[in-house]
C-alpha positions as CSV (number, residue, x, y, z in Angstrom):
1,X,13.2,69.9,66.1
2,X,11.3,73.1,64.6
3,X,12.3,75.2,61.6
4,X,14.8,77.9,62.4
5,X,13.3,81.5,62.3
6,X,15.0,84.8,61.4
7,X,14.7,87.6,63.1
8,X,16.0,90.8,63.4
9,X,18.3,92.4,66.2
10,X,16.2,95.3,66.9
11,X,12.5,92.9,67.0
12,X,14.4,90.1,68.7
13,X,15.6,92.9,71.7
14,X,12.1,94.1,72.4
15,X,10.4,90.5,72.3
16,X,13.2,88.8,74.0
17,X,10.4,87.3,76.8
18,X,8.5,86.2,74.1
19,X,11.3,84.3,72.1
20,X,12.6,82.7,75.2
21,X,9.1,81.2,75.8
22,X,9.4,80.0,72.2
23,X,12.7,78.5,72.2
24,X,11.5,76.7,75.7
25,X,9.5,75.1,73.4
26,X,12.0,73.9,71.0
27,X,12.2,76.7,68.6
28,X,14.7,78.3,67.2
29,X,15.9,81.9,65.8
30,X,18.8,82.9,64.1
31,X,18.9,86.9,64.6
32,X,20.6,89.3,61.9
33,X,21.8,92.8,61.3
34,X,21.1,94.4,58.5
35,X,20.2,90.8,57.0
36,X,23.3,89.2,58.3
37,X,23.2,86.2,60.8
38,X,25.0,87.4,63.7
39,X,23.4,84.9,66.3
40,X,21.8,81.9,67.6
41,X,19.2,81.4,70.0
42,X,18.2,78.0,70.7
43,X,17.7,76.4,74.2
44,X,20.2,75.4,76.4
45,X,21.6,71.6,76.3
46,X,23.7,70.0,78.9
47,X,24.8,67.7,76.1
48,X,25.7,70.3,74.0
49,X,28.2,71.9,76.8
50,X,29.5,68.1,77.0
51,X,30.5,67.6,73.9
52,X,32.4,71.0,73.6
53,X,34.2,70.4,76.8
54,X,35.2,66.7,75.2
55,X,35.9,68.9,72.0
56,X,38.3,70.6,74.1
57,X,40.4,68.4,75.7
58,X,40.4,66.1,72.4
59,X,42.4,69.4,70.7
60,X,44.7,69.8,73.6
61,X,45.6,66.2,73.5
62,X,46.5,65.8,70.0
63,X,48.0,69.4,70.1
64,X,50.9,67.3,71.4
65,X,51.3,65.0,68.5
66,X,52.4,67.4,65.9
67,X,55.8,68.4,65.2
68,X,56.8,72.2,63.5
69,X,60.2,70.0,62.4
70,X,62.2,73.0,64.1
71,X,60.6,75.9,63.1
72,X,59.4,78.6,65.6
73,X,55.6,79.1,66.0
74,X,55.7,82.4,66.8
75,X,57.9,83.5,63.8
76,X,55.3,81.5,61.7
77,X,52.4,83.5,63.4
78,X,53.9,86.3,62.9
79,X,54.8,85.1,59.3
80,X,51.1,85.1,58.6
81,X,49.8,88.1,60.1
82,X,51.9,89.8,57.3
């Protein structure tokens, strides 16, 4: 894979066509704001989609493994946001 490119939000919106073609290719950008990474644009993979989807259900599975031992997860939530 190719070297990840910065660019910035404003030159990434007006040469969008141009970076698309580029990441067809196997490029990739990460685009900033005011020199802050803010978002990725790489090409689309079906694997990638996969694995988050199997990513997914793995969480909701063990979600049901784990005991709170009696406490209340919204009082502890709301313990938090505090």
């Amino acid at each position: 894979m190719k070297a990840t490119h910065s660019i910035g939000a404003f030159e990434a919106k007006t040469k969008l066509s141009e970076l698309l073609e580029r990441v067809q290719r196997g490029e990739s950008f990460t685009i900033t704001k005011h020199d802050r990474p803010v978002a990725s644009l790489t090409s689309y993979s079906a694997d990638s989609r996969e694995k988050r989807k199997h990513s997914a259900d793995r969480i909701l599975e063990e979600r049901g493994h784990y005991k709170l031992g009696g406490l209340d997860g919204k009082a502890l939530r709301e313990e938090g946001r505090k």
